[in-house]
DOLUMGU-78252 format. One record per residue: residue in one letter; residue number from 1; x, y, z of N, C-alpha, C in turn. Coordinates in steps of 0.001 Angstrom, whole numbers. Layout:
N
+---------+-----+---------+---------+---------+---------+----------+---------+---------+---------+---------+
| residuo | num |  n_east | n_north |    n_up | ca_east | ca_north |   ca_up |  c_east | c_north |    c_up |
+---------+-----+---------+---------+---------+---------+----------+---------+---------+---------+---------+
|       a | NUM |       X |       Y |       Z |       X |        Y |       Z |       X |       Y |       Z |
...
+---------+-----+---------+---------+---------+---------+----------+---------+---------+---------+---------+
% end
This chain:
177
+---------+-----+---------+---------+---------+---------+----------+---------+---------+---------+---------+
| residuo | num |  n_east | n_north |    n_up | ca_east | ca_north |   ca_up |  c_east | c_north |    c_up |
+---------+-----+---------+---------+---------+---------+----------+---------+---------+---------+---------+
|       x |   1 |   41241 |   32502 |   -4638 |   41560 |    33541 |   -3687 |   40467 |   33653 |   -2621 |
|       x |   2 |   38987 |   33521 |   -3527 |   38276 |    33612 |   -1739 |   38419 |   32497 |    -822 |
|       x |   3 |   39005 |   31648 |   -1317 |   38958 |    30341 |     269 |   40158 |   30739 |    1281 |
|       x |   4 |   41070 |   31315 |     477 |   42273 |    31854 |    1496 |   41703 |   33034 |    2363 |
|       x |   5 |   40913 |   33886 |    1627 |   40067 |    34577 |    2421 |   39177 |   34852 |    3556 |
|       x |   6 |   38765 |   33508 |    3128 |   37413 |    32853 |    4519 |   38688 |   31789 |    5391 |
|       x |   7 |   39738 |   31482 |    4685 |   40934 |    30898 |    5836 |   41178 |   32189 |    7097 |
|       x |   8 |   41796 |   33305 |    5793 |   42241 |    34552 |    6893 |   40948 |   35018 |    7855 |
|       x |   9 |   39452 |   35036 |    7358 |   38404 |    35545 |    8278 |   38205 |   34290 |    9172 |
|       x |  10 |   38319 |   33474 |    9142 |   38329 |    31782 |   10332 |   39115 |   31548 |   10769 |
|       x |  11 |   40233 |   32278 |   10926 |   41427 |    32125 |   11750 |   42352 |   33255 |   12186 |
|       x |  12 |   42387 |   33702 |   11616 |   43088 |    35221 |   11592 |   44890 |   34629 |   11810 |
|       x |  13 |   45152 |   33862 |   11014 |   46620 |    33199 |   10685 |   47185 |   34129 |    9995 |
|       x |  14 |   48158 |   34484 |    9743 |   49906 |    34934 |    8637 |   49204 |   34856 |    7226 |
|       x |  15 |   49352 |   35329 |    6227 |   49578 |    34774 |    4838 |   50213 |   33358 |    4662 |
|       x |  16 |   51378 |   33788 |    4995 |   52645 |    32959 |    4905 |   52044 |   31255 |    5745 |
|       x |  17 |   51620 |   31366 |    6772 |   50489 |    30075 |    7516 |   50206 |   29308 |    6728 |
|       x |  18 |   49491 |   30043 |    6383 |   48060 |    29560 |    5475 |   48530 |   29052 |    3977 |
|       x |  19 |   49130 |   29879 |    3710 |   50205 |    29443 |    1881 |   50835 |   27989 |    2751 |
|       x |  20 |   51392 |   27627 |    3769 |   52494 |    26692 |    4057 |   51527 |   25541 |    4441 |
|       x |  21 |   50132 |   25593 |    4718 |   49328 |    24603 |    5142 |   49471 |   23599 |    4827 |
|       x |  22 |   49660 |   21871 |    4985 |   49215 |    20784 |    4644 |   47821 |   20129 |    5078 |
|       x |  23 |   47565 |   18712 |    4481 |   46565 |    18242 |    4985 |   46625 |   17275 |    6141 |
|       x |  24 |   48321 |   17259 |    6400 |   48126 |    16658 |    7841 |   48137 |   17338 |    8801 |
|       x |  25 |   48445 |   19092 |    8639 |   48171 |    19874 |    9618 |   46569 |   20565 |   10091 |
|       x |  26 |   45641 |   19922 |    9379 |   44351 |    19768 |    9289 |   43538 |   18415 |    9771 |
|       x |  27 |   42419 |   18787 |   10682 |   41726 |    17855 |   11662 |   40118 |   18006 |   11416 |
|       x |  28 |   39664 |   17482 |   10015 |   38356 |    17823 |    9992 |   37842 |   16703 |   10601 |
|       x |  29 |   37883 |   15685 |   11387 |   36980 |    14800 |   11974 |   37107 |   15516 |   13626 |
|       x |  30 |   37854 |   15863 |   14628 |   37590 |    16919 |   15500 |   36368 |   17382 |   15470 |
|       x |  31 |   35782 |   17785 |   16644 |   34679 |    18548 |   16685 |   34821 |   19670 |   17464 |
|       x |  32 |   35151 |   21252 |   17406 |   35192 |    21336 |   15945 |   36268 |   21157 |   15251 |
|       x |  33 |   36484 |   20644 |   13965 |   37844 |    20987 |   13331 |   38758 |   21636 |   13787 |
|       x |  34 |   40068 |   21291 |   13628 |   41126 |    22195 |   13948 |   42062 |   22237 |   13093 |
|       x |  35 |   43205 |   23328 |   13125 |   44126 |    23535 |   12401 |   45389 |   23719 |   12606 |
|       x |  36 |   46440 |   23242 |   12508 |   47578 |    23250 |   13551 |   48534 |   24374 |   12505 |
|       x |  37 |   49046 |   25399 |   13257 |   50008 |    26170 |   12438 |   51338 |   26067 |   13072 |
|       x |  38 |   51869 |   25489 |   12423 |   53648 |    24846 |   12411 |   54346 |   25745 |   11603 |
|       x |  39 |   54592 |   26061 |   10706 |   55390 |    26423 |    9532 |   54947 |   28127 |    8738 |
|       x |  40 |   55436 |   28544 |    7832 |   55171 |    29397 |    7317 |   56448 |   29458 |    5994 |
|       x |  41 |   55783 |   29884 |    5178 |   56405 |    30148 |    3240 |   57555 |   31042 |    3510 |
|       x |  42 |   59062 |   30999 |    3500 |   59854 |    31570 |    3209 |   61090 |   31240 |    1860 |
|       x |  43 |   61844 |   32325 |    1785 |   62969 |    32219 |     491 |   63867 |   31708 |    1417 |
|       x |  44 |   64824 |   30673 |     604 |   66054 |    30516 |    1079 |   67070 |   31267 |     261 |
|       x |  45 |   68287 |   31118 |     697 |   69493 |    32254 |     414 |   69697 |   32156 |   -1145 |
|       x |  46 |   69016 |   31138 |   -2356 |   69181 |    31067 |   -3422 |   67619 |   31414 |   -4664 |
|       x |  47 |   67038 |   32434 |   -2860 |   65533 |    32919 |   -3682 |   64484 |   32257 |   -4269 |
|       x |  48 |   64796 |   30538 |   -3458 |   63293 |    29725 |   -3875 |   62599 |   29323 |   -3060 |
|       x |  49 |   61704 |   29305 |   -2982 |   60267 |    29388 |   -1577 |   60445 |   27872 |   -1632 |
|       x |  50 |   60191 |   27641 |     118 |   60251 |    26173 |     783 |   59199 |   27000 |    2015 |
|       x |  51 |   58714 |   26036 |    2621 |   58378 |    25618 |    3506 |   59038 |   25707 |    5044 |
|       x |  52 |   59119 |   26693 |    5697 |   60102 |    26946 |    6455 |   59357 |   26035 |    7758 |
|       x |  53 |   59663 |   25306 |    8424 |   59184 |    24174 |    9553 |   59050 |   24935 |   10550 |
|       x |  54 |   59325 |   26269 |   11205 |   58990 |    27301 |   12242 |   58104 |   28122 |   11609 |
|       x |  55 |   57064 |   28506 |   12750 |   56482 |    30209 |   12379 |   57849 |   31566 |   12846 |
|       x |  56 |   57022 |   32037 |   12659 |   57546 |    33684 |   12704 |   57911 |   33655 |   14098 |
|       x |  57 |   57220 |   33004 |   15462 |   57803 |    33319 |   16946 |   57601 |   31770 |   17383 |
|       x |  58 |   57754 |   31693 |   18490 |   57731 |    30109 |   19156 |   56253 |   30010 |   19282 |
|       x |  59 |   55413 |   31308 |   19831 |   53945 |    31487 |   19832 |   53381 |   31106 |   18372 |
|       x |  60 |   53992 |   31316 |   17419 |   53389 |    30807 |   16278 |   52849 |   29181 |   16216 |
|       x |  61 |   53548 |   28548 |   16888 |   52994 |    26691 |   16430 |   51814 |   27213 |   17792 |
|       x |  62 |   50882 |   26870 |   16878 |   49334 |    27270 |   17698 |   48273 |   26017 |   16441 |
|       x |  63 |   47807 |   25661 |   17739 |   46525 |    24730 |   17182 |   45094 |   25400 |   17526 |
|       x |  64 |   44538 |   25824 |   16350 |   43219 |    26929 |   16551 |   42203 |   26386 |   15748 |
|       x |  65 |   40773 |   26187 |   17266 |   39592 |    25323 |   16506 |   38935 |   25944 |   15463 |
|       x |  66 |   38264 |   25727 |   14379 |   38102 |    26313 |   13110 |   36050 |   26306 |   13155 |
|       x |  67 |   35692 |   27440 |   12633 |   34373 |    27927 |   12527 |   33951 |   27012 |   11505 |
|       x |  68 |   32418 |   26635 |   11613 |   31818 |    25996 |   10722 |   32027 |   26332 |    9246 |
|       x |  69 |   32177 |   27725 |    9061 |   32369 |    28528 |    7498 |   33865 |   27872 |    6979 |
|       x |  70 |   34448 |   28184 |    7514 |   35679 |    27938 |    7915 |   36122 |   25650 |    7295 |
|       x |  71 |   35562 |   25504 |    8631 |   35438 |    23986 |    7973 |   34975 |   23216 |    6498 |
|       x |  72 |   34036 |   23710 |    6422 |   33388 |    23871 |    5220 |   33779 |   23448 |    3802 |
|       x |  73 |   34916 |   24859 |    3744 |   35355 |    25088 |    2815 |   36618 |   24069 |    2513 |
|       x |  74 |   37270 |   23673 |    4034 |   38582 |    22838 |    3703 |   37950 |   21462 |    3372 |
|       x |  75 |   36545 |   20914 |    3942 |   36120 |    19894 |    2968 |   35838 |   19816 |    1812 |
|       x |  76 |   35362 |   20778 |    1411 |   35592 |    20961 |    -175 |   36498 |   21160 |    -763 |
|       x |  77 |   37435 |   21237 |     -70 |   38851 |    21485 |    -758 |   39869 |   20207 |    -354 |
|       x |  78 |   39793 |   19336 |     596 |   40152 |    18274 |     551 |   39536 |   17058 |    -510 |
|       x |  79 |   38495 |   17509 |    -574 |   37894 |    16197 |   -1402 |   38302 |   16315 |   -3489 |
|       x |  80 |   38482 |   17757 |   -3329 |   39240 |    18124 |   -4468 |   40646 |   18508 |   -4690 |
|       x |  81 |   41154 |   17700 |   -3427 |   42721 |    18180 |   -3431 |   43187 |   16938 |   -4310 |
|       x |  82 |   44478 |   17110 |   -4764 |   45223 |    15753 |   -5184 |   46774 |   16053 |   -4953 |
|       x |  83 |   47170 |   16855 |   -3732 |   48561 |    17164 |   -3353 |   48508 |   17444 |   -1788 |
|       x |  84 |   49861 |   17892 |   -1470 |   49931 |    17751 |     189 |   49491 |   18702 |     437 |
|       x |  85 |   49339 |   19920 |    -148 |   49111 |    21706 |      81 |   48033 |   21902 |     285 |
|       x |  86 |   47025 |   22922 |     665 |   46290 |    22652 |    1057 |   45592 |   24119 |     409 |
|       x |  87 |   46702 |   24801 |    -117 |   46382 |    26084 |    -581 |   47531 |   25794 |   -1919 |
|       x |  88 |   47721 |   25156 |   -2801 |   48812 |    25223 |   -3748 |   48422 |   26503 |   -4817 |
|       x |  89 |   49513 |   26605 |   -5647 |   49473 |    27315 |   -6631 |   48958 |   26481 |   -7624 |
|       x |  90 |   48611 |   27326 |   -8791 |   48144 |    26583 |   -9999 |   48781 |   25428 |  -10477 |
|       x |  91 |   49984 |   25427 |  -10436 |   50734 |    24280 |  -10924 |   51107 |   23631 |   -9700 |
|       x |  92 |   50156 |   23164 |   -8334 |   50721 |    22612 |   -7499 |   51843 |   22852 |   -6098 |
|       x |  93 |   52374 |   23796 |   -6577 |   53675 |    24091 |   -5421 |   53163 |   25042 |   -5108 |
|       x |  94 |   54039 |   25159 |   -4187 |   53875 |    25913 |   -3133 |   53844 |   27794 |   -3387 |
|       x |  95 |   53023 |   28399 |   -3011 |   52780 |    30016 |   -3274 |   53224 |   30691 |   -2481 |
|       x |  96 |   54006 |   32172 |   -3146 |   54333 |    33055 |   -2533 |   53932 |   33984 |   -1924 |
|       x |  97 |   53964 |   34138 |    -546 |   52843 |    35300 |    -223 |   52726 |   36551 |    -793 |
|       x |  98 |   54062 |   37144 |   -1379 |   54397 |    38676 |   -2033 |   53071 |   38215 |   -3492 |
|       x |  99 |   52879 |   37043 |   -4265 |   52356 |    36776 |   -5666 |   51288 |   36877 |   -4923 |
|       x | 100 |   50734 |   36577 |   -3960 |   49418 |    36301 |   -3389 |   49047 |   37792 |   -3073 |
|       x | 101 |   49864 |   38826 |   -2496 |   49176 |    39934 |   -2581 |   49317 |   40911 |   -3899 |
|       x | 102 |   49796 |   40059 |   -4370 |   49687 |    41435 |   -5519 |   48653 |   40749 |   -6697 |
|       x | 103 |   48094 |   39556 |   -6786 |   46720 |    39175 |   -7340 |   46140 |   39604 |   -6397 |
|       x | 104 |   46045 |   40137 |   -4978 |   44695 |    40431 |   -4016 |   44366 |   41892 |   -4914 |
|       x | 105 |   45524 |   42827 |   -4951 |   45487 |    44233 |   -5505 |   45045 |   43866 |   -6493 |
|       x | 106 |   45677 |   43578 |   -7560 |   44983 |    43231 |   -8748 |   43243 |   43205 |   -9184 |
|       x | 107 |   42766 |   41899 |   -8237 |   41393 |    41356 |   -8101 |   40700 |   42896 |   -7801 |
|       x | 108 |   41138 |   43250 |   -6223 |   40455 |    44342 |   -5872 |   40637 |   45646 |   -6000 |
|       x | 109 |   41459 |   46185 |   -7238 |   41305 |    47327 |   -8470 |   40575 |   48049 |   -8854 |
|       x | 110 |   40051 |   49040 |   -7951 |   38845 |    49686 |   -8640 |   37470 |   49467 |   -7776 |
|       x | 111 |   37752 |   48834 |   -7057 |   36751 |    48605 |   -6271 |   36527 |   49036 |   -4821 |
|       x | 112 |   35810 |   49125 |   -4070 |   35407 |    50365 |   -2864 |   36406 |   49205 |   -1741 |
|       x | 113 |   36824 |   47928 |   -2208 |   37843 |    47285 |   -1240 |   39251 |   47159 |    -947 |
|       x | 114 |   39820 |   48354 |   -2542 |   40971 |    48276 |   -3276 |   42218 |   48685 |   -1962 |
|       x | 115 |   41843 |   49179 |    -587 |   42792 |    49182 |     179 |   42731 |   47836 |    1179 |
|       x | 116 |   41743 |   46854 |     877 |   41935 |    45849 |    1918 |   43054 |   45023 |    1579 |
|       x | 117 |   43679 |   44857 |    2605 |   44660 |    43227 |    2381 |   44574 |   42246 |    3066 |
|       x | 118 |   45511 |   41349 |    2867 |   45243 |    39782 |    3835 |   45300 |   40180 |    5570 |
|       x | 119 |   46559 |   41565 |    6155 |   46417 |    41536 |    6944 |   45347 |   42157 |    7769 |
|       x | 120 |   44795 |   43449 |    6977 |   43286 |    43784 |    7721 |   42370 |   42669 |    8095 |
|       x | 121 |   42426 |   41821 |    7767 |   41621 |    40308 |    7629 |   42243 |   39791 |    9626 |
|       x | 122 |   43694 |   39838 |    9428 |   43979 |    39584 |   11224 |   44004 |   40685 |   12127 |
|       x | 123 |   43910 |   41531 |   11675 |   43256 |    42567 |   12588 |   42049 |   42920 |   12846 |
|       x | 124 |   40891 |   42550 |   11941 |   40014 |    42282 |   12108 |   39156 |   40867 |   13372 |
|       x | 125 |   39707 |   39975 |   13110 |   40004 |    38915 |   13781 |   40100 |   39042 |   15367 |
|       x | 126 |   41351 |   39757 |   15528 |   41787 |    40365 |   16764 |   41208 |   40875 |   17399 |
|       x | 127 |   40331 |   42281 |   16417 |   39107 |    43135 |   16951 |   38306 |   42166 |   17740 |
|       x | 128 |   37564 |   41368 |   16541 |   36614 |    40877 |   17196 |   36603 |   40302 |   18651 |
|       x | 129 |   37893 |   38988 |   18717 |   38214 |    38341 |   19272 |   38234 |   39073 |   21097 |
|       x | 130 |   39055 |   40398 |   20868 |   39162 |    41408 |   21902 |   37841 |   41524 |   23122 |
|       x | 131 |   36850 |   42127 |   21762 |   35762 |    42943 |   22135 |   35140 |   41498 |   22753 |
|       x | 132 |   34946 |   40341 |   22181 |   33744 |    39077 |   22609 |   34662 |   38376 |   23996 |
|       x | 133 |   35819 |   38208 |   24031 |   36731 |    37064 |   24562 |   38075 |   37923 |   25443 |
|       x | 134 |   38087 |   38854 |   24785 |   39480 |    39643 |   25732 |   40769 |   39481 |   24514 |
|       x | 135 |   41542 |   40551 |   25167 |   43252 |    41030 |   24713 |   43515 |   39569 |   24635 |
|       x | 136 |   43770 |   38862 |   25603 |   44757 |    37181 |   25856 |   43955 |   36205 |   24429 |
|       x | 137 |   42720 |   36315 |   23917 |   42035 |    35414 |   23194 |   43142 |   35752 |   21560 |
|       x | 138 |   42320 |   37308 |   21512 |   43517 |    37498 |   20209 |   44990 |   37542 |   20076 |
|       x | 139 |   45348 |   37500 |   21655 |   46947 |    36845 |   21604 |   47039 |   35966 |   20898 |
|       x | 140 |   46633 |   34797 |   21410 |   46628 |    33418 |   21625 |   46260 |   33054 |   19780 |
|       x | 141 |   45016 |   34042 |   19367 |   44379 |    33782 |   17920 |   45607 |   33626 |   16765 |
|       x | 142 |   45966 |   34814 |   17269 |   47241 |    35545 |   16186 |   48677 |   34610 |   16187 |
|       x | 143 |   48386 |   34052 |   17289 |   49951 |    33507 |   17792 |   50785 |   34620 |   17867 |
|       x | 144 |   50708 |   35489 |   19269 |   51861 |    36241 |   19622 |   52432 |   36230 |   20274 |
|       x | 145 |   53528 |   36655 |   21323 |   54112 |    35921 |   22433 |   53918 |   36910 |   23702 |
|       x | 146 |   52836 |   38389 |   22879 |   52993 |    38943 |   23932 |   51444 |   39939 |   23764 |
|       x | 147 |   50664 |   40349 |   24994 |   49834 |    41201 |   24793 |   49869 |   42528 |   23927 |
|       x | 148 |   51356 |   43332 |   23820 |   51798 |    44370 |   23740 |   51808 |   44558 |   21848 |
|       x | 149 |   51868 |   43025 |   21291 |   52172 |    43356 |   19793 |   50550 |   43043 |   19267 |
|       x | 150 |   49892 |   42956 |   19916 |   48668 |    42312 |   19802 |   47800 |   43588 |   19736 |
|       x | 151 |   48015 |   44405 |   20966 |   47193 |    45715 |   21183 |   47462 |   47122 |   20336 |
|       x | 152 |   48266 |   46714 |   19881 |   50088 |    47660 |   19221 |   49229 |   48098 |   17904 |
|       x | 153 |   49041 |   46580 |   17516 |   49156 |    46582 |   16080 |   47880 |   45867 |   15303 |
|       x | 154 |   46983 |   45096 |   15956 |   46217 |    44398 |   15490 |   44612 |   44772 |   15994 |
|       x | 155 |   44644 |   45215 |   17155 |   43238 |    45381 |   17978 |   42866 |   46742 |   17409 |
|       x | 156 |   41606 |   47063 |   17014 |   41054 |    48174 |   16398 |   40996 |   49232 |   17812 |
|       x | 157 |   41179 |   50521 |   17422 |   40733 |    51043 |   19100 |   39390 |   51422 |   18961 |
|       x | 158 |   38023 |   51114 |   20082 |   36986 |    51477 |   20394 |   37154 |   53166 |   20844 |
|       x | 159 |   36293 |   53707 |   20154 |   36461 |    55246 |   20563 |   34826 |   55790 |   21086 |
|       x | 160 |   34806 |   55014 |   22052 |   33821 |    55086 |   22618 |   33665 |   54500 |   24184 |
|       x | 161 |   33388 |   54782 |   24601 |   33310 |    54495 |   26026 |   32684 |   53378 |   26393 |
|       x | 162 |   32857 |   52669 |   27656 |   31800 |    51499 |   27975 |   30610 |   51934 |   28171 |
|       x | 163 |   29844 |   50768 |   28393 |   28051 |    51650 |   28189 |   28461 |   51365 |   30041 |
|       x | 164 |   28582 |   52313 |   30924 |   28474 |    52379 |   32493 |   27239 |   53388 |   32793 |
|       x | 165 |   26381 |   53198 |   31873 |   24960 |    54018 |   32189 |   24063 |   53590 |   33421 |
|       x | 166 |   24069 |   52348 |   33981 |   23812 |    51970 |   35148 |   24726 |   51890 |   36432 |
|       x | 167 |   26074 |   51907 |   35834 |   27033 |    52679 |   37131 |   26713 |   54075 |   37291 |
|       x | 168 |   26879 |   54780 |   36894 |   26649 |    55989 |   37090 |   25105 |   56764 |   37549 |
|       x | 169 |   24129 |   55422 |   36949 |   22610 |    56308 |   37581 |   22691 |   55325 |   38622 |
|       x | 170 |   23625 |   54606 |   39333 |   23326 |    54076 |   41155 |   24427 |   54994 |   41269 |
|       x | 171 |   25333 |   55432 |   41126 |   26261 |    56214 |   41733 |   25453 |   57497 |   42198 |
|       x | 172 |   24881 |   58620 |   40977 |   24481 |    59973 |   41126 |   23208 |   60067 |   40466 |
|       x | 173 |   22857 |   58960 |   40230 |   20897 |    59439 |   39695 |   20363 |   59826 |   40808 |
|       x | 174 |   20393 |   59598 |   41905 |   19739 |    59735 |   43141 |   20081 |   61844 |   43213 |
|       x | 175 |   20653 |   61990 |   42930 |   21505 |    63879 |   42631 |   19918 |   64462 |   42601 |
|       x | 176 |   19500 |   64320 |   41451 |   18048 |    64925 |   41191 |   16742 |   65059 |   41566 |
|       x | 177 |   16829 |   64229 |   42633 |   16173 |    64029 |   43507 |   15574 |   65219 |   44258 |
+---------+-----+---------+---------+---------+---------+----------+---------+---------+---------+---------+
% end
């Protein structure tokens, strides 16, 4: 569970992404690494998880360069892979995102983290992304198709003002004079 973790903090991808990952949608010789998100974990009409070949919007197929932490970990996890997944379940196939959060609850039971989930992890992401790079960066991070679901739902609000402490003492510092 923590490598999906440091996936969701190095990318700020879906659950569902990240569960659907392969290793040909992975570019660790790139500099830096990259990660291509194509697909995402859904049920079909007879309630068994496949591999659905679309994301969630057309903005979803997004290729996003990956942090050293981030890289890291998928080399260690390629060199100990022996299947196409890149995140499998214990027995290999493919994982459900609903099983994946309810071992997150589970794990974090009792503990001062017991309300975090996978998606505070992309809203977090977003935050950051916002505050260093702009609204359009954590568009683009999240794969959304629009500023509006981005700011809506994912960007933390700053409740604080810009620091314009040097606009304002050339505007009216001169007042006291």
């Amino acid at each position: 569970m923590a490598d999906v973790l440091d996936m969701l903090a190095g990318t700020g991808m879906r659950l569902g992404e990240i569960l659907a990952l392969q290793w040909s949608d992975i570019d660790l010789v790139a500099s830096p690494a990259t990660v291509t998100a194509r697909a995402t974990v859904s049920l079909d009409a007879h309630g068994k998880i496949f591999i659905q070949e679309h994301g969630k919007t057309v903005s979803s197929h997004r290729t996003l360069l990956l942090p050293v932490f981030t890289t890291k970990l998928l080399e260690k996890r390629r060199v100990e892979s022996t299947g196409v997944l890149v995140f499998p379940s214990g027995t290999g196939t493919i994982r459900w995102p609903h099983n994946m959060r309810r071992q997150w609850r589970g794990a974090l039971a009792g503990t001062e983290y017991k309300d975090v989930s996978p998606r505070d992890f992309r809203k977090a992401v977003a935050t950051i992304l916002k505050r260093q790079s702009g609204t359009e960066a954590a568009r683009d991070q999240l794969g959304h198709s629009s500023d509006t679901v981005t700011r809506k739902h994912y960007i933390e609000i700053l409740h604080m003002g810009p620091n314009a402490t040097s606009i304002l003492d050339n505007a009216f510092g001169k007042m006291d004079s």
